[in-house]
C-alpha positions in Angstrom: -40.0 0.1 18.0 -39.3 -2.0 15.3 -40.7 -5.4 14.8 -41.8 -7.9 11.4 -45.1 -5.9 11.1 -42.9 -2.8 10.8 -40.9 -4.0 8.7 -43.3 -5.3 6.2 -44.9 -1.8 5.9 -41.9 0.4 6.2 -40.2 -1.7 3.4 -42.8 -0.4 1.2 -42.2 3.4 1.7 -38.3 4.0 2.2 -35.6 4.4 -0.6 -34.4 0.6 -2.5 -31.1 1.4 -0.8 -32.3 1.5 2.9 -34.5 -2.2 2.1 -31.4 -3.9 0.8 -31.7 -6.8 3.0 -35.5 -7.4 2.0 -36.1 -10.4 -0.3 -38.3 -9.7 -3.2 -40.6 -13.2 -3.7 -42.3 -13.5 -7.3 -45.5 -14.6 -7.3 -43.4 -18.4 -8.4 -41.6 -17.8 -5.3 -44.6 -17.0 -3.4 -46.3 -20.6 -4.8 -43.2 -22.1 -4.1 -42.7 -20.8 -0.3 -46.0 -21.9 0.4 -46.3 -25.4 -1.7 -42.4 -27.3 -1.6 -39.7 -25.3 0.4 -40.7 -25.8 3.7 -39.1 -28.9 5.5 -42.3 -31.1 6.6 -40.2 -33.3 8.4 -38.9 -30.5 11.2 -42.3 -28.7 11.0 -44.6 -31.5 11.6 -45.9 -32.7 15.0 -42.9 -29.8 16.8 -45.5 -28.1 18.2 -46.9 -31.2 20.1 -43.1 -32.2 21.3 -42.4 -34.7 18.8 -39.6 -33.9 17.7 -36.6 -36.1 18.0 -33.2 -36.7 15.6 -33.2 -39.7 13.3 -30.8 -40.9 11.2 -31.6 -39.0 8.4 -31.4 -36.0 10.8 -34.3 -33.7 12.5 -37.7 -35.7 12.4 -40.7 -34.9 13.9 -43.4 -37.2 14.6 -47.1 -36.8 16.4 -47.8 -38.4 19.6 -48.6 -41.9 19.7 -46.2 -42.2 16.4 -43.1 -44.5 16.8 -40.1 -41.4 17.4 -43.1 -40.0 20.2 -42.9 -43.3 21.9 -39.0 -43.6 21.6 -38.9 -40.0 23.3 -41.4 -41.0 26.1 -39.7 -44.3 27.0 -38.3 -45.1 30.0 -35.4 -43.3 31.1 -34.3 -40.8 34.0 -37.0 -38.7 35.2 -36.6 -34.8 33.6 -37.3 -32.6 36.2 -38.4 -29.3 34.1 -40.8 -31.7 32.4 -42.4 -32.1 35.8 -42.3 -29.0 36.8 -44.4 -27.8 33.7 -46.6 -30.4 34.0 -45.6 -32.5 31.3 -44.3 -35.8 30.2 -41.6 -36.7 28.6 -41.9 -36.7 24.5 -45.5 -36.6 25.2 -48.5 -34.9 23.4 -48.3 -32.1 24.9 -50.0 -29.6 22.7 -48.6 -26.1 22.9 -51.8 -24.0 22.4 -54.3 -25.4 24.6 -53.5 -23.4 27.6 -51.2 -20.4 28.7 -47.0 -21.9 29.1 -46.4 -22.1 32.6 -44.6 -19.0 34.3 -41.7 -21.4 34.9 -41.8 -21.5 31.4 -40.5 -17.6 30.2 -37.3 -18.7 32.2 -36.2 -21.8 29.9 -33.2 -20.5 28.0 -32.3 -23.2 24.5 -29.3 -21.3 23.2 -26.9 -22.5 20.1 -24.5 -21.1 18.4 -25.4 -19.7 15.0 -22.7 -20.1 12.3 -21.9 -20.1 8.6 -22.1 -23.8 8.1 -25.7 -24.1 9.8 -26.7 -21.0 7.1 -25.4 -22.6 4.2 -27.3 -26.3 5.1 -30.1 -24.0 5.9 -30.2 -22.4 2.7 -29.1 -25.8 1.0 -32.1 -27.6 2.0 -34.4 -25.1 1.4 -33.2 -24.9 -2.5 -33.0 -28.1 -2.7 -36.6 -28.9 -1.4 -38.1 -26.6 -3.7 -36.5 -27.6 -6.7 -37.9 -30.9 -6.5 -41.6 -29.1 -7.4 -40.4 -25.7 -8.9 -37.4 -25.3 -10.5 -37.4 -22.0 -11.9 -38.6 -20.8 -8.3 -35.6 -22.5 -6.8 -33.2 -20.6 -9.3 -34.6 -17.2 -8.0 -34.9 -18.6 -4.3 -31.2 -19.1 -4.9 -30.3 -15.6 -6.5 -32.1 -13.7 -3.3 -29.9 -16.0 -1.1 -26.9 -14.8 -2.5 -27.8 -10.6 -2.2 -29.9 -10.8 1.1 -27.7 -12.6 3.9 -31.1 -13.9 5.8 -29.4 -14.0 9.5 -29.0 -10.2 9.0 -32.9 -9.7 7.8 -34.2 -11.9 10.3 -31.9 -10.1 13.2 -33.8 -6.5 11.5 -37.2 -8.4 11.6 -37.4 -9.2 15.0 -36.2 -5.9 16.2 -38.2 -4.8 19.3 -40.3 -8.1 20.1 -37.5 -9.1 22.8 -36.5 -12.2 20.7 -33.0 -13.3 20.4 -31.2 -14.9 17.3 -29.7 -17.4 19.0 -32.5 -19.5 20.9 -34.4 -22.2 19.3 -37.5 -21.5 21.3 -37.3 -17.8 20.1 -37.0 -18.9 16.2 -40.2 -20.9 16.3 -42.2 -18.3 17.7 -41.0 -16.1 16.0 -42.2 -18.0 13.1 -45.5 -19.1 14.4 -46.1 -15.4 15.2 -45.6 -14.4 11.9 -47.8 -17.0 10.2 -50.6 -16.3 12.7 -50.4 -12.4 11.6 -50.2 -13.5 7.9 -53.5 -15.7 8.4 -55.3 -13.1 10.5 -54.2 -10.2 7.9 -53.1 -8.4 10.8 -50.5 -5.8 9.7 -50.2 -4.1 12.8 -47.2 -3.9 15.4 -47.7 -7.1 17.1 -47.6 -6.8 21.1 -44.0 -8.0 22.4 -45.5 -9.8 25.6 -48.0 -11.7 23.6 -44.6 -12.4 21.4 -43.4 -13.6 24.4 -45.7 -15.7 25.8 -46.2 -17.4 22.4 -42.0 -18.2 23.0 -42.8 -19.6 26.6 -45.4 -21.9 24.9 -43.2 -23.0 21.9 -40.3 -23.2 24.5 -42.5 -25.5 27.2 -42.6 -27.8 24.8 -39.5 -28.1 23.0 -37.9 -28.1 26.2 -39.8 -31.8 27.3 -37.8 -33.5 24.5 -34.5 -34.6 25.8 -32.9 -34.1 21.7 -33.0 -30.7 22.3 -30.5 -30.7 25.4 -28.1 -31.0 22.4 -27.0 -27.2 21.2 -26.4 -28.8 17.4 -30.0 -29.6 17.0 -31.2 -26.6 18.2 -28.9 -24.8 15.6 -29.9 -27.1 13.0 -34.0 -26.3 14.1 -33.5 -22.9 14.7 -32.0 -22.1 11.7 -34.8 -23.8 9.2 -37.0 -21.4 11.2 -34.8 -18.3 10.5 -34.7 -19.0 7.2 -38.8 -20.0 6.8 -39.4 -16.7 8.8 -37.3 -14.7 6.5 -39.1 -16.3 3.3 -42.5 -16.9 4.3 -42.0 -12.7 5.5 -40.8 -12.0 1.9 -43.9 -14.0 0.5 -46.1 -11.4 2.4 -44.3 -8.4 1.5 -44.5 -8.8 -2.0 -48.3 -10.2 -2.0 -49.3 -6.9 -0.3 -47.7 -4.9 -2.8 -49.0 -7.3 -5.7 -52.3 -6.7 -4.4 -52.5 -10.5 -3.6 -52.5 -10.2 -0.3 -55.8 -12.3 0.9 -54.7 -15.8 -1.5 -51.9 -15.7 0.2 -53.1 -15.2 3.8 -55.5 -18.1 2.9 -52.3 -20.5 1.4 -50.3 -19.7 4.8 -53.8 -20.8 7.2 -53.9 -23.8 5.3 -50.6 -24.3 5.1 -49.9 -23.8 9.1 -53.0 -26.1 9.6 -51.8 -29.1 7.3 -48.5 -29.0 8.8 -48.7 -28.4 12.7 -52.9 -29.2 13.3 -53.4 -25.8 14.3 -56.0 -23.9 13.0 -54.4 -20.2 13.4 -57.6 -18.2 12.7 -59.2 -20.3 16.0 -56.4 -18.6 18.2 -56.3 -15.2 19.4 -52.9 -13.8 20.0 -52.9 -12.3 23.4 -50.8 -11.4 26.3 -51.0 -14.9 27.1 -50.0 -16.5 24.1 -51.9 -18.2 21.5 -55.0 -19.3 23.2 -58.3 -20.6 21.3 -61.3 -19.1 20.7 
């Protein structure tokens, strides 16, 4: 079985030609994955069910925050929110207990397609360029040799996630920035990849936005694209023997941005769980 643990220690041992797809992330690159590419404004509060769509697009904003009170105002009931024990937009925080079993059934498919990669990959240039230029250049260059659907489709290989489910490109994500934290290099466990999906998808699925397949595209895709990065980051830390700095960037980085302290969590068959 293949799966993004694999991959990061297989790409270091076959031939250039069979890595082809794998991004090569300068230590620039690396700063820059870590400190300005990231989109704040989808990452932020999502794993509490904050997120809604603005005007200026995705935002995501923390319970008791004005966009969590427009999702949790009055309105038809939801019954999957009910069923998992939630309400509607609110704080519902996706780590503090095993997802429901009702939960591994919730399906939040989209279509993926070459206009939602290219505003993917626009806003992640353009983000970092604000704060690193040069980094942005080379971001820009390994966007045009490594098509990052096709890595990311490799990456996941054998964890049971699909490329085409919102809920499925967050965890994925999460996953990988609790192994990069944890400096666990090993083959994670597909059920505790999972359950970490039911969790991520118990949430997202109590915010009524994301009955819409366009913002799950648009969501989903950032994610891809993060995963695919913030993987590359890793890869090329190991092999610059700067492996714990940037374990320590992506803890504080995942903690700044979502609350969650990823080295309190274990990774189990359950899920994230703490302690």
């Amino acid at each position: 079985m293949k799966a993004f643990a694999i991959g990061l220690i297989a790409s270091m041992i076959v031939p250039v030609a069979a890595s082809a797809q794998n991004m090569d992330a300068s230590p620039m690159m690396q700063s820059a994955i870590i400190q300005g590419a990231t989109n704040s404004n989808i990452i932020r509060g999502m794993y509490d069910g904050g997120a809604h769509v603005g005007t200026s697009g995705i935002y995501v904003g923390r319970p008791g925050s004005r966009g969590a009170r427009n999702i949790g105002a009055a309105g038809p009931a939801r019954p999957l929110a009910g069923q998992l024990g939630g309400q509607v937009g609110g704080p519902i925080a996706v780590f503090d207990r095993p997802a429901s079993p009702a939960a591994a059934n919730i399906a939040m498919p989209y279509r993926p397609t070459p206009a939602l990669r290219r505003a993917a990959q626009q806003g992640y240039v353009t983000r970092a360029a604000r704060t690193a230029p040069e980094a942005a250049r080379q971001m820009e260059q390994q966007f045009a040799r490594v098509d990052y659907a096709k890595a990311y489709r490799s990456l996941i290989s054998g964890t049971g996630l699909r490329e085409n489910d919102v809920a499925d490109a967050v965890a994925a994500y999460t996953s990988l920035g609790w192994m990069i934290a944890n400096n666990s290099l090993g083959d994670p466990n597909p059920r505790a990849i999972q359950s970490v999906r039911a969790q991520v998808a118990q949430s997202l699925s109590t915010n009524p936005q994301f009955d819409d397949p366009a913002t799950r595209g648009a969501l989903a895709e950032e994610m891809k694209l993060l995963f695919v990065t913030l993987h590359a980051g890793w890869q090329s830390a190991q092999k610059e023997g700067n492996l714990r700095p940037f374990s320590d960037s992506v803890a504080a980085m995942f903690a700044k941005q979502t609350g969650n302290d990823l080295r309190a969590l274990r990774l189990t068959e359950r899920g994230l769980v703490r302690g």
